[in-house]
C-alpha positions as CSV (number, residue, x, y, z in Angstrom):
1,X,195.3,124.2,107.1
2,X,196.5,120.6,106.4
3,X,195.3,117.6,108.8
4,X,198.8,118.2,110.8
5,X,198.2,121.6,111.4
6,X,194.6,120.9,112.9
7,X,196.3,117.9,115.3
8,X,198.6,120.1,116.6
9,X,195.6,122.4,117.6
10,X,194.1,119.5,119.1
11,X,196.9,119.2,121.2
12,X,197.0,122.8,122.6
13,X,193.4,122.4,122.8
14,X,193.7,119.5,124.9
15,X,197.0,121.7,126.9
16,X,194.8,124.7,127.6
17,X,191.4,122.2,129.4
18,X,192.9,119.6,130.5
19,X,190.2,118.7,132.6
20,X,188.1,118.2,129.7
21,X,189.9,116.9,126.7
22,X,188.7,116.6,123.0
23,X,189.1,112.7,122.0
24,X,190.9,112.3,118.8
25,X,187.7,110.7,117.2
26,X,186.3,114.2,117.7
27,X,189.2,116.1,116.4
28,X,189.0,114.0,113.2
29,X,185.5,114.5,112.7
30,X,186.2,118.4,113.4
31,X,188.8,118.5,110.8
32,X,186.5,119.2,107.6
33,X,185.1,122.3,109.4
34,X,188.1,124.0,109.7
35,X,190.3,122.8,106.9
36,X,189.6,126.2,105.3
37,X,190.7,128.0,107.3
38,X,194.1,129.5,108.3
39,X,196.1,127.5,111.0
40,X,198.0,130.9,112.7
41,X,194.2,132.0,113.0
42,X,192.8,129.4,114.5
43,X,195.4,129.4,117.1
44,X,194.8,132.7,117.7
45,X,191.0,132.1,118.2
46,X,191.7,129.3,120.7
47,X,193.9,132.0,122.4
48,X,191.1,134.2,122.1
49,X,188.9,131.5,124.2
50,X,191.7,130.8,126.8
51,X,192.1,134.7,127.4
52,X,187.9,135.3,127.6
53,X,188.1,132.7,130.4
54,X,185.9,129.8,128.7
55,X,185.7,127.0,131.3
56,X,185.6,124.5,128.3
57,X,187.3,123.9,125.2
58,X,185.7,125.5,122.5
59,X,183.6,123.5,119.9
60,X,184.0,124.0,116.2
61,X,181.1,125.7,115.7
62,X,182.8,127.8,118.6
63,X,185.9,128.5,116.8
64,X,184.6,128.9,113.6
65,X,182.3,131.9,114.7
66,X,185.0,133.2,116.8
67,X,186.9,132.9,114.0
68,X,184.5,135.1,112.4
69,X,184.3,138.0,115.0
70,X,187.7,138.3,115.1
71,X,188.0,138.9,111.8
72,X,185.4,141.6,111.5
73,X,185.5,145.3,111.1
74,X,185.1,146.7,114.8
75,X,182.7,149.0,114.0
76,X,180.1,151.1,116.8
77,X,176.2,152.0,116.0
78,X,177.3,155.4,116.8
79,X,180.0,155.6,114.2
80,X,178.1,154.1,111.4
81,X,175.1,156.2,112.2
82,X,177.4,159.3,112.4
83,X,178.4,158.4,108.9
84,X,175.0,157.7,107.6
85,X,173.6,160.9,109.0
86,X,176.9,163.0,107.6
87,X,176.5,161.3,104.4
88,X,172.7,162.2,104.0
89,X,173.8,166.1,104.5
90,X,177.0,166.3,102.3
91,X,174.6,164.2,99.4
92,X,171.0,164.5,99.9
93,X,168.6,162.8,97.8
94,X,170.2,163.6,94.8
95,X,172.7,161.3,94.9
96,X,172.9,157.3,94.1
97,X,174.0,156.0,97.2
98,X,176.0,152.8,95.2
99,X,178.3,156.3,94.5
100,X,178.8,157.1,97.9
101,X,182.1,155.5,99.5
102,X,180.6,153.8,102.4
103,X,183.3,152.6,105.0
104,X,182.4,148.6,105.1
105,X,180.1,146.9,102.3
106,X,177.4,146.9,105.6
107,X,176.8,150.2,106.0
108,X,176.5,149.9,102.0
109,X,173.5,147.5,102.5
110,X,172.2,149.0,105.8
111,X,171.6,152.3,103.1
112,X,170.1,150.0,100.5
113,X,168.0,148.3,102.6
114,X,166.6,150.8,104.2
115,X,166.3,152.8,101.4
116,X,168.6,156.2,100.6
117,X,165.4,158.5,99.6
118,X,163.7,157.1,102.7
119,X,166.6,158.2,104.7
120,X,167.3,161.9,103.0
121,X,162.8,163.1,103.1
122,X,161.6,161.3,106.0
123,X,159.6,163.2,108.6
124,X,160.1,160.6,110.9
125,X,161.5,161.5,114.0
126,X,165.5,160.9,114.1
127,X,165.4,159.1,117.0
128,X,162.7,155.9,115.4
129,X,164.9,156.0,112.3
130,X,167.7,155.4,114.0
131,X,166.0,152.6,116.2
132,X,165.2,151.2,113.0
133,X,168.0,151.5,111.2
134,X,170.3,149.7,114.5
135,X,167.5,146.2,114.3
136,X,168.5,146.6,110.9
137,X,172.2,146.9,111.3
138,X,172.4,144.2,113.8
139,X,170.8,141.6,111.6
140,X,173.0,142.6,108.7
141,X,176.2,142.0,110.6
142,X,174.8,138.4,112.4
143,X,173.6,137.2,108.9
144,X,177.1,137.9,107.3
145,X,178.4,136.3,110.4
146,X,176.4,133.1,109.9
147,X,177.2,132.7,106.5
148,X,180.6,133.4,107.2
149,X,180.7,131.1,109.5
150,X,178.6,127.9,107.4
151,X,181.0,128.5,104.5
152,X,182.6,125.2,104.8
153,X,179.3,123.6,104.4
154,X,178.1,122.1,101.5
155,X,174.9,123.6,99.4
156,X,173.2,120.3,99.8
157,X,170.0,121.7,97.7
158,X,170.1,124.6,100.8
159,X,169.3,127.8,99.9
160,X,170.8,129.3,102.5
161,X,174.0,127.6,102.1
162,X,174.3,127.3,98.4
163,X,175.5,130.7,97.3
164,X,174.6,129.6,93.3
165,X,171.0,128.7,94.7
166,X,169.6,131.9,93.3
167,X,169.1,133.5,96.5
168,X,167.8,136.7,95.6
169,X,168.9,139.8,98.4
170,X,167.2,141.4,100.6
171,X,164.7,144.0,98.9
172,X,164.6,147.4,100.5
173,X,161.5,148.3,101.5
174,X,161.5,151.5,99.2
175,X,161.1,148.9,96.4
176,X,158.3,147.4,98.2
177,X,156.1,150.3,98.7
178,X,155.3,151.2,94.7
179,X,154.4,147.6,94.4
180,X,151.9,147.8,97.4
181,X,150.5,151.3,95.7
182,X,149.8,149.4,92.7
183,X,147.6,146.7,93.9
């Protein structure tokens, strides 16, 4: 979006809370945040805020994580643990689950993570796996979120932020455990 595009937002920021309007200092300042991004979305995430009922106008942090959700795959525990579960029984153990055509790239790493032979022998009882695996799934989706969301960010020597950093991923804890035997 170019620096027009974001002052016309302003404008129907300002239109929409009138009460409590954004000075155009703030805008300004605002304006590297969301140059990124797409102008018709953004508008449609302010909507988004007018329509939830928000008694103030939205921050940028706001509308950048809004931003975010809207853009995500709507997707239920229940149907990604339905998948997981039917997956597990049409594959079983023998089968690399980096094969297996998950339905989003986070069901992908909620299997990784939580370890596909873990999740085809346990004895544990279905209902603490699945307990497990949700906590699991729920950081998954707010981490992608977050960095979703801080992309416009420089690296600034931040691991977090710097995807060339060398942040290593998450290590399932299947790869933990013959590590721990060994000691």
């Amino acid at each position: 979006m170019n620096h027009q595009d974001w002052l016309r937002l302003g404008a129907h920021l300002n239109k929409m809370w009138p009460h409590q309007p954004i000075p155009p200092g703030t805008l300004a300042e605002w304006y590297p945040y969301v140059a990124d991004l797409d102008a018709a979305q953004v508008r449609a995430t302010i909507d988004a805020f007018v329509l939830d009922g928000t008694a103030f106008p939205p921050t940028v942090g706001q509308i950048r994580a809004k931003l975010v959700e809207l853009q995500d795959v709507p997707q239920l525990w229940g149907e990604v643990w339905q998948e997981v579960r039917r997956q597990i029984t049409y594959h079983g153990v023998y089968q690399d689950p980096d094969a297996v055509a998950w339905s989003t790239p986070d069901v992908a790493e909620l299997v990784r993570l939580k370890g596909w032979e873990y999740l085809c022998t346990t004895t544990d009882p279905w209902s603490v796996v699945e307990a497990q695996c949700r906590d699991l799934w729920e950081g998954i989706r707010a981490r992608r979120r977050q960095d979703s969301a801080y992309s416009c960010l420089p690296g600034a020597g931040l691991r977090r932020l710097d995807p060339d950093s060398g942040r290593t991923r998450l290590t399932s804890i299947a790869r933990l455990l013959p590590l721990a035997a060994g000691d």
